[in-house]
C-alpha positions as CSV (number, residue, x, y, z in Angstrom):
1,X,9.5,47.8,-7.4
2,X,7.0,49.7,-9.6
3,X,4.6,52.4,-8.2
4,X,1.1,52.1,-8.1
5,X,-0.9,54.3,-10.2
6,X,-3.0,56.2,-9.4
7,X,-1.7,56.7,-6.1
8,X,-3.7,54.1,-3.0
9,X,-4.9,55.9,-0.3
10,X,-5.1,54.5,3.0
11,X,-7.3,51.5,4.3
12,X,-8.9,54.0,7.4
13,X,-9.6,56.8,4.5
14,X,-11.0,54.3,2.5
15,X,-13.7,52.8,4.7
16,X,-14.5,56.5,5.3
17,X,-14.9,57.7,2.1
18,X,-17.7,54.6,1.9
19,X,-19.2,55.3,5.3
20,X,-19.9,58.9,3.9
21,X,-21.1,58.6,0.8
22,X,-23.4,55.7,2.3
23,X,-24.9,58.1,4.6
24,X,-25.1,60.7,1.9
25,X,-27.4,58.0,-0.1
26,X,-24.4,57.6,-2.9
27,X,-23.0,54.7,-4.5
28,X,-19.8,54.6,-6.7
29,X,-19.7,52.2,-9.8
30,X,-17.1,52.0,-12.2
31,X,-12.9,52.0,-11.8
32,X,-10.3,53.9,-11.7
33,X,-8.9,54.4,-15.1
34,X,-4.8,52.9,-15.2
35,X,-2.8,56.1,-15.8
36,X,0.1,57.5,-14.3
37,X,-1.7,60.8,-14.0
38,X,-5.6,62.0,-14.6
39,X,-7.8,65.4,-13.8
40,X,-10.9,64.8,-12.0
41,X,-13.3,68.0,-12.3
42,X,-15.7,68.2,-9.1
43,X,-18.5,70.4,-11.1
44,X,-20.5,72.6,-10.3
45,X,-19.4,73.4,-6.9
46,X,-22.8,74.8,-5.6
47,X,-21.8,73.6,-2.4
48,X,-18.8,73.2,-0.1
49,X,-20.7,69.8,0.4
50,X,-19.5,68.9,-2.9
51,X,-15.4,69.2,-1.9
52,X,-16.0,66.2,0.9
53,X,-18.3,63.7,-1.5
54,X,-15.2,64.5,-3.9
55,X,-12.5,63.0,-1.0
56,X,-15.1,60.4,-0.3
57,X,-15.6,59.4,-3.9
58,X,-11.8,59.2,-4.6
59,X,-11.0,57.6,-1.0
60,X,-14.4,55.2,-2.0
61,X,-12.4,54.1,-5.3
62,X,-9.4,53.6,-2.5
63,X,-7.2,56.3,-4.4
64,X,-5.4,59.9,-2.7
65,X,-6.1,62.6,-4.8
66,X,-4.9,66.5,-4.7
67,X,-7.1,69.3,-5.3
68,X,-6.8,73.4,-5.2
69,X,-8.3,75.8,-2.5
70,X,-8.6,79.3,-1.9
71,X,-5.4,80.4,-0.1
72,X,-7.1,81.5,2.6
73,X,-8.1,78.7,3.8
74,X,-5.2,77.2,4.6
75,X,-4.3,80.0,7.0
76,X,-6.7,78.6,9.4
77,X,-6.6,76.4,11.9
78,X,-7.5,73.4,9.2
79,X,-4.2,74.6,7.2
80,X,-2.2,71.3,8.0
81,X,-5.0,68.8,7.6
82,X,-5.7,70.3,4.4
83,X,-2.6,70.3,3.3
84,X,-2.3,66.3,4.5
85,X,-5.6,65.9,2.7
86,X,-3.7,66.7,-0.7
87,X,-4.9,70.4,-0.9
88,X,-2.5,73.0,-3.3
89,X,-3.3,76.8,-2.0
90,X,-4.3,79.3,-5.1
91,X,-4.6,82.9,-4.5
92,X,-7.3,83.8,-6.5
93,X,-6.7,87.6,-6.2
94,X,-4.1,87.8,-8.7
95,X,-3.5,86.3,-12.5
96,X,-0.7,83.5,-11.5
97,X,-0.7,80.9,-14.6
98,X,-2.3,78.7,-12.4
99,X,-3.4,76.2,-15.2
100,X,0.2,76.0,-17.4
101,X,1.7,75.8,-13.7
102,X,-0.8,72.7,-12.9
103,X,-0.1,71.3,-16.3
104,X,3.8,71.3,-15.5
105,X,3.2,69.7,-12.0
106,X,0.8,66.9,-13.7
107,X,3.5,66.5,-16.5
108,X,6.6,66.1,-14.0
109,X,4.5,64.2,-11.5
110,X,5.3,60.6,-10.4
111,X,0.8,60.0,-10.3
């Protein structure tokens, strides 16, 4: 059996991620490049709007994606659901080779 890449999501996160970016007045169009392992950059960030029509988008395209978060926010009540959601804590108050670290994950990742 061969893995699917990227990485499904499920059929309930799926119709979600439509349902929201429907109600946001956004449409997805194009696929979902074939590669073990891709970078998706959610830019600018002006808004903490922008981190749900990025789940939505991916979910819409019917693939799980992770993504980074201030540390701090997992130490909330959200901390697990976050964490299901595919969210990687950083602690942004220190230098911690955050990018050759991510580029090791993505490199030794199975998608």
């Amino acid at each position: 059996m061969t893995a699917e890449f990227p990485k499904p999501c499920n059929k309930a996160a799926h119709l979600l991620g439509r349902a929201v970016l429907r109600l946001a007045g956004w449409t997805c169009k194009g696929e979902v490049p074939a590669s073990r392992n891709l970078v998706i950059i959610a830019a600018p960030h002006t808004s903490n709007w922008d981190f749900i029509l990025l789940l939505a988008a991916a979910y819409s395209f019917r693939f799980q994606i992770n993504w980074l978060g201030k540390d701090s926010l997992f130490k909330t009540p959200l901390g697990p659901l976050l964490s299901y959601l595919g969210g990687i804590p950083v602690n942004r108050s220190r230098a911690n080779r955050m990018v050759e670290e991510l580029a090791a994950r993505i490199r030794q990742s199975d998608g």
